[in-house]
C-alpha positions as CSV (number, residue, x, y, z in Angstrom):
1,X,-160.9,-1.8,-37.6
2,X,-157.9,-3.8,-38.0
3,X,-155.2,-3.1,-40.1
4,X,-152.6,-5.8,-41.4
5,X,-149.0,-5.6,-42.3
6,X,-147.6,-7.3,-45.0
7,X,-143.8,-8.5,-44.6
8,X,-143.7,-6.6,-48.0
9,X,-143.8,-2.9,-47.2
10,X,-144.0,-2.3,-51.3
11,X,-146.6,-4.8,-51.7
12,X,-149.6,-3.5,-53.3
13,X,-152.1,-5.4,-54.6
14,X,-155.2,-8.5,-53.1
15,X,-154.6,-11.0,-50.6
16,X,-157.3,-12.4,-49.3
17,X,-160.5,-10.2,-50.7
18,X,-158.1,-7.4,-48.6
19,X,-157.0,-4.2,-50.8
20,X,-153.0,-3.7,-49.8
21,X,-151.2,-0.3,-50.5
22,X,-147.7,-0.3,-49.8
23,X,-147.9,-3.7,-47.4
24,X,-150.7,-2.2,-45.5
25,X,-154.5,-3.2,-45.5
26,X,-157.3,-3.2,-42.8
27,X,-160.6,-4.5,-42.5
28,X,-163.3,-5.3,-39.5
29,X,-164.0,-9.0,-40.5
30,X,-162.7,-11.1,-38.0
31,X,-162.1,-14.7,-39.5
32,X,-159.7,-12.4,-41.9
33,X,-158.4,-11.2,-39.4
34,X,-157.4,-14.4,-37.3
35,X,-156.4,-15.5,-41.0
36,X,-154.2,-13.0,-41.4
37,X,-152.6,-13.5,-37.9
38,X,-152.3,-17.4,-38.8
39,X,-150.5,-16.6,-41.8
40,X,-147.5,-14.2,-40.7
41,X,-149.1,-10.8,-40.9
42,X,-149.0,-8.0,-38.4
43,X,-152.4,-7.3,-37.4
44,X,-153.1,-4.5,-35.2
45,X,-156.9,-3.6,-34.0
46,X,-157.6,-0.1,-33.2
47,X,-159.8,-1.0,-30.6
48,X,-157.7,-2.6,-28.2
49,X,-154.5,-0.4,-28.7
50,X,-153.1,0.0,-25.0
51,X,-150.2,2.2,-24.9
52,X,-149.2,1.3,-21.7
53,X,-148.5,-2.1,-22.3
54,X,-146.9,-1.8,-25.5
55,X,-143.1,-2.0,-26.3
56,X,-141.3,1.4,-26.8
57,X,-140.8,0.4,-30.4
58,X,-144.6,-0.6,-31.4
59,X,-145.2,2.4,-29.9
60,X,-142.8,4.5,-32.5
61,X,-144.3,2.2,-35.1
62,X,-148.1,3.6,-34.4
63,X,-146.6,7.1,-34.0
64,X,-145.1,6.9,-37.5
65,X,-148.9,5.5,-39.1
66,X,-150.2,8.4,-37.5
67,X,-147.9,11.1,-38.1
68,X,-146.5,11.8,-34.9
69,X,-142.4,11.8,-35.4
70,X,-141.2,10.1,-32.1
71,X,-137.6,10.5,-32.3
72,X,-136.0,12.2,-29.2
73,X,-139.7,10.9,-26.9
74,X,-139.6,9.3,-24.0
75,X,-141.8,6.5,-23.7
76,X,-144.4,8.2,-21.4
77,X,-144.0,11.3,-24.0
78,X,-144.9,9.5,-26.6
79,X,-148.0,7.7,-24.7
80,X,-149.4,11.2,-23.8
81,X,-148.9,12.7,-27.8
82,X,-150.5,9.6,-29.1
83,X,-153.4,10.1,-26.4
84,X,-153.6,13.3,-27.7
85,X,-154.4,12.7,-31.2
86,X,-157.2,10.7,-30.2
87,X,-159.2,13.0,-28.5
């Protein structure tokens, strides 16, 4: 599963046979997903999320989508409580 950022957070509506709710959609279909990477999205796959090689603020950005207020977390803090909510 991929999900894909709009550069429109309030954008809500079809691009690309993709359902967007407030600039966010996902899907699994890959040539829509190199499509939407080709055309300025943010894409971001769930199954290749690496914390450890991510940027302290991707990281917040993730920990926001899933709930997890990061303010005040190191970056190794906020590794291990977004480790945590996958298990």
């Amino acid at each position: 599963m991929a999900r894909i950022y709009s550069n429109n957070k309030k954008y809500n509506g079809i691009s690309a046979g993709i359902n967007f709710v407030n600039g966010v959609g996902e899907t699994e279909i890959s040539h829509l997903i190199s499509w939407f990477n080709e055309n300025g999205y943010t894409v971001v796959e769930d199954k290749i999320l690496n914390y450890d090689d991510m940027k302290y603020k991707e990281l917040t950005e993730v920990a926001k989508e899933k709930g997890i207020n990061g303010i005040g977390l190191k970056k190794d803090e906020l590794i291990k409580k977004l480790k945590e909510m996958e298990e």
